[in-house]
C-alpha positions in Angstrom: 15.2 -16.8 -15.1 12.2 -16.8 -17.1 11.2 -12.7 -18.1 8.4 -11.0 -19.6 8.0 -6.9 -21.0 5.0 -6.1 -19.6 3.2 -2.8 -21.0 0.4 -1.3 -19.2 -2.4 0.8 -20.9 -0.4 2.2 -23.5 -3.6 3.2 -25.2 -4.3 5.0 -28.1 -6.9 7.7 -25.8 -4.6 7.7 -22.7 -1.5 8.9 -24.5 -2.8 10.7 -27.2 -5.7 12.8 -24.6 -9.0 13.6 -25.7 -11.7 16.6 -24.8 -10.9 16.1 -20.9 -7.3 14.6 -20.6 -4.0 16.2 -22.4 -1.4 13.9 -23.7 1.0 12.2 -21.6 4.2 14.2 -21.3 6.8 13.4 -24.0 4.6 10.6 -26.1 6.5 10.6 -28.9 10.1 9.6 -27.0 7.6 7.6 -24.8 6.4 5.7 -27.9 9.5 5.3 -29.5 11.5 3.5 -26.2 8.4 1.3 -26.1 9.1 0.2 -29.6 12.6 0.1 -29.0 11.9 -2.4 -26.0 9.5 -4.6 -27.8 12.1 -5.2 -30.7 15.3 -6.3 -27.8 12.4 -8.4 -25.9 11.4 -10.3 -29.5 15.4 -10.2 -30.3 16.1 -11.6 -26.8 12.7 -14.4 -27.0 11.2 -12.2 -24.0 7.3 -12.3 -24.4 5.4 -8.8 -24.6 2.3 -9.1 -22.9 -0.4 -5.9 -22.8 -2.8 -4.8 -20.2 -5.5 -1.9 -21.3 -7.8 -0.1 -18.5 -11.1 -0.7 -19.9 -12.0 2.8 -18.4 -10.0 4.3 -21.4 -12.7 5.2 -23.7 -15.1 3.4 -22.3 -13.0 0.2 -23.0 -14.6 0.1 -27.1 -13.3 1.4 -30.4 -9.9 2.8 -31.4 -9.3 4.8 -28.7 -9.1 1.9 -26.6 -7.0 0.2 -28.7 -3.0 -0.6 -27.5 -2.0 2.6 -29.3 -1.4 2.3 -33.3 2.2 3.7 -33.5 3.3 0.6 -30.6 4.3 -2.4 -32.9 1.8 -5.0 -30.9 2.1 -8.1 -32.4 -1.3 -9.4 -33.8 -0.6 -12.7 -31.3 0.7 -10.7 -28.0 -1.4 -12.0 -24.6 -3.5 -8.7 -23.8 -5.4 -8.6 -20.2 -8.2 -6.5 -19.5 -8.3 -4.5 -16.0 -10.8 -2.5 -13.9 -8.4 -1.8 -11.1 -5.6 0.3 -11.1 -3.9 -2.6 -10.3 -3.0 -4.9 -13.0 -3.2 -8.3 -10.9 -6.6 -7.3 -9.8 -9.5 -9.7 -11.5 -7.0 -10.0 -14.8 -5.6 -13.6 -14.4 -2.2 -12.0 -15.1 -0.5 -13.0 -11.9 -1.9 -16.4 -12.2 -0.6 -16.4 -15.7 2.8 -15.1 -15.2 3.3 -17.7 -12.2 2.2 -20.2 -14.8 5.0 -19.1 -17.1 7.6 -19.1 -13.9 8.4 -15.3 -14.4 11.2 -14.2 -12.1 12.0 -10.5 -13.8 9.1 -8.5 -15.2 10.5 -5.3 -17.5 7.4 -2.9 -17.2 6.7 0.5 -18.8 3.6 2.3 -20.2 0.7 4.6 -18.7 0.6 6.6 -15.9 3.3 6.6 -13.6 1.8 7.3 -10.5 -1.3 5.3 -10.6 -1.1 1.7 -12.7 2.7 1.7 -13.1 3.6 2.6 -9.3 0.8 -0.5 -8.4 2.7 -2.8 -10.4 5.9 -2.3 -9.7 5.1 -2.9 -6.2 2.5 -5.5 -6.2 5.3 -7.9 -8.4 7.9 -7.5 -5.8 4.9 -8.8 -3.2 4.5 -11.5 -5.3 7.9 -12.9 -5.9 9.1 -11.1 -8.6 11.9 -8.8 -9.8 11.0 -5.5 -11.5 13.1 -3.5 -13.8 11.2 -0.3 -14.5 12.2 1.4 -17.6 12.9 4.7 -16.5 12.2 6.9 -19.6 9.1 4.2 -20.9 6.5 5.7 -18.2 4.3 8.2 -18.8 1.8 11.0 -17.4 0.0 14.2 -17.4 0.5 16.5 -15.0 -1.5 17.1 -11.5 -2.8 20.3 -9.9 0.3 19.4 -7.2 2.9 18.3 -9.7 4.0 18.5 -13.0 4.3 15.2 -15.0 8.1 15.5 -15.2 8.0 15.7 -11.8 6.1 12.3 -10.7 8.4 10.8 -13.5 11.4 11.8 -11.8 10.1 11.3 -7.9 8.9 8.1 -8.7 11.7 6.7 -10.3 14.0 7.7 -7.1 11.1 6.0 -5.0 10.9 2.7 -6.9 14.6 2.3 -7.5 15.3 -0.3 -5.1 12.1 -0.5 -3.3 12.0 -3.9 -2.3 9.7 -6.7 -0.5 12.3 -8.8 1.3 13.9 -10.8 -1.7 12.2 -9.2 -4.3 12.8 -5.5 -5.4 12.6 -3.5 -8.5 15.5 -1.2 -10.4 15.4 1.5 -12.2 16.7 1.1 -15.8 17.1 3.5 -18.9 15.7 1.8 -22.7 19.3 1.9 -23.6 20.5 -0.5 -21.3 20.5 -4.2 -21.7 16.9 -4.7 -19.7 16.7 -8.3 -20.2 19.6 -8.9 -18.6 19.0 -8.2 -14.8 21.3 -7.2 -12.7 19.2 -7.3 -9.3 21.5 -10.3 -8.1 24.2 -7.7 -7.7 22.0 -6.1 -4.9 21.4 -8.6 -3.1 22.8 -9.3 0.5 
């Protein structure tokens, strides 16, 4: 089964804050598991691909930017979105059917808005989802706290499913790119 790490707006502005936002809660584990996920995808032959929210800093300059601590490869596919969905006017469905992925690992920036669409919107199109528990991020709400959405939403999108398709939830220590949604099946 063809696989890909997708990593959605892990930007420099977004995790780090600025005058109006705060930082995501725990960036600096956050950053690290990304990193540590990149290096098993490349060690594995997984392609990282990037989507950045051109809304984050206006969509120019550094603070746009995948952030500088992620190793990004100079060559990685990057998509652009408007949406808070990142199959919306990207081209990244159409390029990820092109490629024949079946599993899409996905992490990055915030949980309860661009991750939660993904996660969902790949199991209506056909594919598995492994989210990596402890490589989402967010800032907290006037409702909840981020460590709360964290936590709710990785109950809520651990098996959520479309039919044949569902996603997991997974821990950066365990062997991602090796999916065990099979197991689940019926």
């Amino acid at each position: 089964m063809n696989q890909v790490l997708l990593i959605i707006d892990a930007q420099q502005e977004l995790i780090d804050g600025n005058e109006q936002e705060s930082a995501v809660f725990n960036k600096d584990q956050l950053i690290r598991n990304i990193n540590k996920v990149i290096e098993r995808a490349q060690e594995a032959g997984v392609e990282v691909v990037f989507v950045r929210d051109l809304d984050v800093a206006e969509g120019e300059g550094t603070g746009f930017q995948v952030h500088h601590e992620i190793n990004k490869s100079a060559d990685a596919k990057v998509f652009d979105k408007l949406a808070t969905n990142s199959f919306h006017g990207t081209g990244l469905l159409q390029y990820l059917k092109d490629q024949q992925i079946g599993h899409v690992v996905i992490m990055g920036c915030k949980t309860q808005h661009c991750i939660d669409t993904a996660v969902r919107t790949a199991t209506v199109r056909n594919m598995d989802v492994t989210l990596v528990g402890d490589g989402h991020s967010t800032t907290d709400t006037d409702v909840l706290s981020a460590e709360q959405i964290i936590r709710h939403h990785n109950k809520t999108l651990h098996g959520h499913y479309n039919v044949e398709h569902f996603s997991m939830v997974r821990d950066s220590e365990e062997d991602l790119f090796r999916p065990t949604h099979d197991s689940y099946r019926s």
